[in-house]
C-alpha positions as CSV (number, residue, x, y, z in Angstrom):
1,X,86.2,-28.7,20.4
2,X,83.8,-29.2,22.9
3,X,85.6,-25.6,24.9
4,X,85.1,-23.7,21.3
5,X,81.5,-24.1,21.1
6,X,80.4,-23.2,24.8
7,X,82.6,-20.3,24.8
8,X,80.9,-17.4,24.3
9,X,81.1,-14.7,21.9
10,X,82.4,-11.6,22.7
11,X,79.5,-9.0,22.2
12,X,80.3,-6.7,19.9
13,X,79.2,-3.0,20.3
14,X,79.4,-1.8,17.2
15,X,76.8,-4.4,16.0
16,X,74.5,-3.8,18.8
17,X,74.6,0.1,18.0
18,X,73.8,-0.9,14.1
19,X,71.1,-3.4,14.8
20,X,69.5,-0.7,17.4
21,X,69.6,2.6,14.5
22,X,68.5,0.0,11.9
23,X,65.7,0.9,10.2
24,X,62.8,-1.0,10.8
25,X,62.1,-4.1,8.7
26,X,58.9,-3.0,6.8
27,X,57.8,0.6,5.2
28,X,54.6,0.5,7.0
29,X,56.6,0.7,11.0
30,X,58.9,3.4,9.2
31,X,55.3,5.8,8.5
32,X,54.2,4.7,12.1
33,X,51.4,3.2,10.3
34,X,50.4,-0.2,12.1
35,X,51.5,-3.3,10.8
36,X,49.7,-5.7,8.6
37,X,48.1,-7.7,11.3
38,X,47.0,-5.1,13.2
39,X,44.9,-3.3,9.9
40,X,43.5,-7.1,9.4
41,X,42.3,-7.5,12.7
42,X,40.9,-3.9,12.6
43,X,39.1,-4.7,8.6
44,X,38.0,-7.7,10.3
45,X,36.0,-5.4,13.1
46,X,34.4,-3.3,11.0
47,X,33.0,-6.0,8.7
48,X,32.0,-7.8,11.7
49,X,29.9,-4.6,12.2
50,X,28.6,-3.6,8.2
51,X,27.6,-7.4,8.5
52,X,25.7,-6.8,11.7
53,X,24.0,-3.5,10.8
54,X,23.1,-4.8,7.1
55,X,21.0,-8.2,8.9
56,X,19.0,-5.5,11.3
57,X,18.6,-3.4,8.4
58,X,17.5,-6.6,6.5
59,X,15.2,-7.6,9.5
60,X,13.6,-4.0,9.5
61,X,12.5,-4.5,5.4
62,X,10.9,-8.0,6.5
63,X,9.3,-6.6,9.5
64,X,8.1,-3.9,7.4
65,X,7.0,-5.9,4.5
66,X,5.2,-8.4,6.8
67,X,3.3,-5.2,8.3
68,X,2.2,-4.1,4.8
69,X,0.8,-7.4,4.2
70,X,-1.1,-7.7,7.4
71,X,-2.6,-3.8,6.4
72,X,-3.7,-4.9,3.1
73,X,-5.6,-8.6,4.2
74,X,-7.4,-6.5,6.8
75,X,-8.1,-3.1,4.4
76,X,-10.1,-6.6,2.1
77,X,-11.3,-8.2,4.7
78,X,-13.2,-5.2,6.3
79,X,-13.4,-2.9,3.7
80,X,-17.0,-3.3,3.9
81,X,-17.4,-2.8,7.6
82,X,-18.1,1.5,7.0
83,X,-20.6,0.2,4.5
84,X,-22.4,-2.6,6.4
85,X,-22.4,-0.2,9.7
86,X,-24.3,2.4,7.5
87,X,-26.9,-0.6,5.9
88,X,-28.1,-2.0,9.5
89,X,-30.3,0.9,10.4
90,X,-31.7,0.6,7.1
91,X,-32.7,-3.5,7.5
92,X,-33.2,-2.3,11.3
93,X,-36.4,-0.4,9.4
94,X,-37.5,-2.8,7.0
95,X,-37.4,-5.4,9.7
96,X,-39.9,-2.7,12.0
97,X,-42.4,-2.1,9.1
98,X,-43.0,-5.9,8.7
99,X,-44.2,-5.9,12.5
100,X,-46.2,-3.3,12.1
101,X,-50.2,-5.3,12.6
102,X,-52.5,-3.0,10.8
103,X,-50.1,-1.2,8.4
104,X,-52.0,1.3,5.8
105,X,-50.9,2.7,2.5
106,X,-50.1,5.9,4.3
107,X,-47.8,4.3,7.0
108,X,-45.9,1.6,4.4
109,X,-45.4,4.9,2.2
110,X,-44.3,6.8,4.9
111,X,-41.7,4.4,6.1
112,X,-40.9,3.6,2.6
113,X,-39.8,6.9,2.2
114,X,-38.0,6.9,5.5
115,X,-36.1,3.9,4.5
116,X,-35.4,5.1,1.2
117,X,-33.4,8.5,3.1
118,X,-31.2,6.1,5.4
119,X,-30.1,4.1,2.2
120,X,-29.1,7.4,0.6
121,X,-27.8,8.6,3.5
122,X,-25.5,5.6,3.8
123,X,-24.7,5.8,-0.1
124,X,-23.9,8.7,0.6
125,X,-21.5,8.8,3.5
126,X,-19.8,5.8,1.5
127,X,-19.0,8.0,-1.7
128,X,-21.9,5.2,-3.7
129,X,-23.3,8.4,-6.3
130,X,-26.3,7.7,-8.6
131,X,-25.3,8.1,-12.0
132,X,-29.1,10.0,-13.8
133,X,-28.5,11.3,-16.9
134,X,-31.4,13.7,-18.3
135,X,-33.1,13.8,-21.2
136,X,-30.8,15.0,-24.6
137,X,-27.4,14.6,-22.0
138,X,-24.6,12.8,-24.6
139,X,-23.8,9.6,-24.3
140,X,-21.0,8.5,-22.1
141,X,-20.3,4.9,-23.0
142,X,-18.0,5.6,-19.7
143,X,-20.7,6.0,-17.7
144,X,-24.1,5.0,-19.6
145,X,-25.1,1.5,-21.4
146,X,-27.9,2.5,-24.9
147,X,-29.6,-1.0,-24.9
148,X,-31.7,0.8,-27.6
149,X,-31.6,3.2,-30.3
150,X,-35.0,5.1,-31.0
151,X,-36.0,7.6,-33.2
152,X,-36.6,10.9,-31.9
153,X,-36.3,14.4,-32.2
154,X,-33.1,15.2,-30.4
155,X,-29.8,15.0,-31.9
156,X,-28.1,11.2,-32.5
157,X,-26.2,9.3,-29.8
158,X,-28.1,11.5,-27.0
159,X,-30.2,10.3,-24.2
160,X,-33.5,9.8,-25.1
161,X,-34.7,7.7,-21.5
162,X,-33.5,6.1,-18.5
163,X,-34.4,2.4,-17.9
164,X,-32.1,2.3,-14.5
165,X,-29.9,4.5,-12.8
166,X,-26.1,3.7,-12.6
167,X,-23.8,3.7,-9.4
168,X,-20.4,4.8,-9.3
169,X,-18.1,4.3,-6.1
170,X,-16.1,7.4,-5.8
171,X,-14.5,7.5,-9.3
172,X,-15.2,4.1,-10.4
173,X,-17.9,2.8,-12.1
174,X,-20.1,0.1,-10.6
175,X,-22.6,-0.2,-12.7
176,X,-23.5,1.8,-16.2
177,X,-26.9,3.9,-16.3
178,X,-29.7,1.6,-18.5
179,X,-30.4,4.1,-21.5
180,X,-32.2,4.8,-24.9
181,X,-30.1,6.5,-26.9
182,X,-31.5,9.1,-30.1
183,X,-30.7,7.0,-33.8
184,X,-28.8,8.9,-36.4
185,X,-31.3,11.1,-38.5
């Protein structure tokens, strides 16, 4: 029994031809497409690099956003730096005239006035623009305060006097002008 089993089994050619023209075992060989594993482990690669461009592109936002941040908290914290720069010449003078020993009227006028042109000047050159209505100009509650309504002969809700000038900072308003307005007839 023992002389059965280790004989050997005739090979037989005609099932070596078959198993050789067979056709192969899945659809995907027979297209010459590759084979199951070979599209996983080729999936696998290209998630491995979506995954690895989205966390730089993620990085890049947080970078970005942390920038921003760091631009806006030092826009506050010197957004008064053009503005101070332009008020030290101005204390620079008021700080002179007080030294002065003998000052006159003339002199404290003078530098009075002389002060009074650097502060403009540095209004100015920060967009700060007085806000002086005239006399009759309508009333802007936008732009002007009427503390009091007088009589007078101009037409009602007009301007009859200014008690203090207003300030506006570029387009904003920083403080209304102090009016009188005209009452109703």
């Amino acid at each position: 029994m023992q002389d059965q089993e280790n004989q050997a089994v005739p090979p037989n050619p005609e099932a070596a031809e078959a198993a050789a023209s067979a056709p192969p075992s899945t659809p995907e060989q027979a297209a010459g497409q590759p084979s199951l594993e070979e599209q996983l482990a080729a999936t696998e690669a290209k998630l491995a690099e979506m995954h690895d461009a989205f966390m730089r592109a993620k990085a890049d936002g947080e970078n970005i956003r942390r920038r921003a941040q760091e631009d806006v908290a030092k826009a506050h914290k010197f957004a008064v730096e053009s503005f101070a720069e332009a008020m030290v010449p101005v204390k620079d003078s008021l700080e002179m005239a007080l030294k002065v020993d003998a000052p006159t009227v003339e002199s404290l006028k003078e530098g009075v006035e002389m002060t009074l042109k650097q502060l403009s000047s540095a209004f100015e050159r920060n967009r700060l623009i007085a806000i002086e209505p005239a006399q009759g100009e309508k009333l802007d509650p936008n732009k002007h305060q009427a503390v009091a309504v007088v009589p007078a002969d101009q037409e009602a809700n007009t301007v009859v006097a200014v008690l203090q000038k207003g300030y506006m900072i570029a387009d904003r308003l920083l403080r209304p002008a102090i009016v009188t307005a005209a009452q109703a007839k």
